[in-house]
MIDRENSE-250918 format. One line per field, with one value per residue (C-alpha): residue number from 1; residue in three letters; x, y, z. Coordinates in nm, 2 decimals, m for minus. Layout:
<atoms>
seq NUM_...
type ALA_...
c1 X_...
c2 Y_...
c3 Z_...
</atoms>
This chain:
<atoms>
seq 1_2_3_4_5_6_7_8_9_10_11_12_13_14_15_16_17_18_19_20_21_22_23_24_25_26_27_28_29_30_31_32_33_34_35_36_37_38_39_40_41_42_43_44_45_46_47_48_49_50_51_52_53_54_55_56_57_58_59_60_61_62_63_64_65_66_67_68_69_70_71_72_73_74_75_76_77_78_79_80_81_82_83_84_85_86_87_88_89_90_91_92_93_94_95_96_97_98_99_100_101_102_103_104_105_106_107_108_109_110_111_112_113_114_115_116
type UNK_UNK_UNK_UNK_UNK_UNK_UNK_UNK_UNK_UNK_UNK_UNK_UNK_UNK_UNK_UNK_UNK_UNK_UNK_UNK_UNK_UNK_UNK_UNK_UNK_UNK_UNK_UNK_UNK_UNK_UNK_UNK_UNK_UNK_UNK_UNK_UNK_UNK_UNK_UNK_UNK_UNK_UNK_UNK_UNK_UNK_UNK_UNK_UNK_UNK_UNK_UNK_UNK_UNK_UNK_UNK_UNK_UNK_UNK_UNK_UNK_UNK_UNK_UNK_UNK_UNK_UNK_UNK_UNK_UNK_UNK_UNK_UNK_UNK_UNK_UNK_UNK_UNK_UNK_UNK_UNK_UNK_UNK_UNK_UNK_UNK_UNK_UNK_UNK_UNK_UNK_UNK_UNK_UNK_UNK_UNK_UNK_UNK_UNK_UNK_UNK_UNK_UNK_UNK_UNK_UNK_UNK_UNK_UNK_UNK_UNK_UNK_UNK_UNK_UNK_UNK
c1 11.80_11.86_11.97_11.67_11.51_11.61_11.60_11.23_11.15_11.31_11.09_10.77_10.82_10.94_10.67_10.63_10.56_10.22_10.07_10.01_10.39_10.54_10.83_11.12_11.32_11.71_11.86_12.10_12.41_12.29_12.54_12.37_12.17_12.13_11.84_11.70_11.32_11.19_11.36_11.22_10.90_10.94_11.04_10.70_10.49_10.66_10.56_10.22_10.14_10.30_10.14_9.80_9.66_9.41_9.21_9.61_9.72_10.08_10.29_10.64_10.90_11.21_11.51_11.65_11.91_12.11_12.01_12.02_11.78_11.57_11.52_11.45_11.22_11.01_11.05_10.92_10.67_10.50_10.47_10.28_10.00_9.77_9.79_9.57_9.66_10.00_10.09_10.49_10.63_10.98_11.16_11.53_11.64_11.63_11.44_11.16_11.12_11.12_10.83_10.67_10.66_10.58_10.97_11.03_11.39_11.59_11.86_11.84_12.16_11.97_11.72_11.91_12.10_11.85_11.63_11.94
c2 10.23_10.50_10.25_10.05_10.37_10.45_10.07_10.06_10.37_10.25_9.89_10.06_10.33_10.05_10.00_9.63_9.70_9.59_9.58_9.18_9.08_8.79_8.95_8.79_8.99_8.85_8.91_8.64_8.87_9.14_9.16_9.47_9.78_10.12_10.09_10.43_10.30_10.61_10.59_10.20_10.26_10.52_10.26_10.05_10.30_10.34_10.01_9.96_10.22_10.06_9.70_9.76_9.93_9.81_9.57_9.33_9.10_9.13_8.81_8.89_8.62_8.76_8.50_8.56_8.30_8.47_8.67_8.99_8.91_8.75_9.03_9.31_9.05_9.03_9.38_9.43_9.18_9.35_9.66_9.47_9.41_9.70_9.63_9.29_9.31_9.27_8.88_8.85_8.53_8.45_8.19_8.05_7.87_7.95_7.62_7.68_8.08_8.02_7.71_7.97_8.19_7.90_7.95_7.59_7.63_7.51_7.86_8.18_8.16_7.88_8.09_8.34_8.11_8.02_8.34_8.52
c3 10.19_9.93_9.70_9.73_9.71_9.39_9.25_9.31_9.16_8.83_8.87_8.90_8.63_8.35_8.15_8.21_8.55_8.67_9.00_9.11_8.98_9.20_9.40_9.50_9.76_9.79_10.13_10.09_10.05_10.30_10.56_10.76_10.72_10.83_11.04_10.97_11.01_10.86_10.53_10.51_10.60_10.33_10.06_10.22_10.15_9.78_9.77_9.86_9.62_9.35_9.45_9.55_9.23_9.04_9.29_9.24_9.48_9.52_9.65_9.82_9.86_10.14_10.08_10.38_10.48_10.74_11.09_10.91_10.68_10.86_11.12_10.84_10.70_10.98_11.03_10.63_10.72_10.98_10.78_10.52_10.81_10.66_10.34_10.29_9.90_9.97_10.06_10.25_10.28_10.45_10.31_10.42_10.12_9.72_9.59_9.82_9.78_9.41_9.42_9.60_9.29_9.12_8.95_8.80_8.86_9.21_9.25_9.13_8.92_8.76_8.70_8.57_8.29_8.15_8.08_8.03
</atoms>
């Protein structure tokens, strides 16, 4: 968690960052986690501050393939619930996450070859 800590707060203080950007969330590779619930609903609230300025609508894709991600997906999810700005999605698969997103590409590392 501290490392998704610490990523976030380098996202939102780039200055391309803008509340309302399309997230894709990749728990493909996650194999476990701490499950120190204050420390992520600590990074959630990080969040929602970040996301629901200026009047945005923020849409979240979770890849989550595997068990693991899927249960702290839905656990994300839930936290989301107060925060009708904020829109999660779950998704199992990469082509669908990213049409989602409206990414015109079928896998992230096709994605990533080509912007790259």
């Amino acid at each position: 968690m501290s490392d998704t800590l610490t990523a976030f707060a380098e996202y939102a203080s780039h200055p391309e960052f803008r509340p309302g950007q399309k997230q894709l969330v990749d728990l493909t590779e996650l194999t476990g986690w701490d499950e120190d619930y204050v420390q992520l609903m600590q990074a959630q609230a990080q969040k929602a501050e970040a996301f629901t300025g200026q009047n945005a609508q923020t849409l979240i894709v979770y890849l989550a393939p595997t068990l693991v991600g899927q249960k702290l997906a839905r656990i994300a999810l839930r936290s989301w619930e107060p925060f009708p700005a904020v829109v999660p999605m779950v998704q199992e698969s990469e082509q669908p996450a990213l049409s989602i997103l409206g990414i015109p590409h079928d896998s992230i590392s096709q994605l990533l070859s080509r912007t790259a």
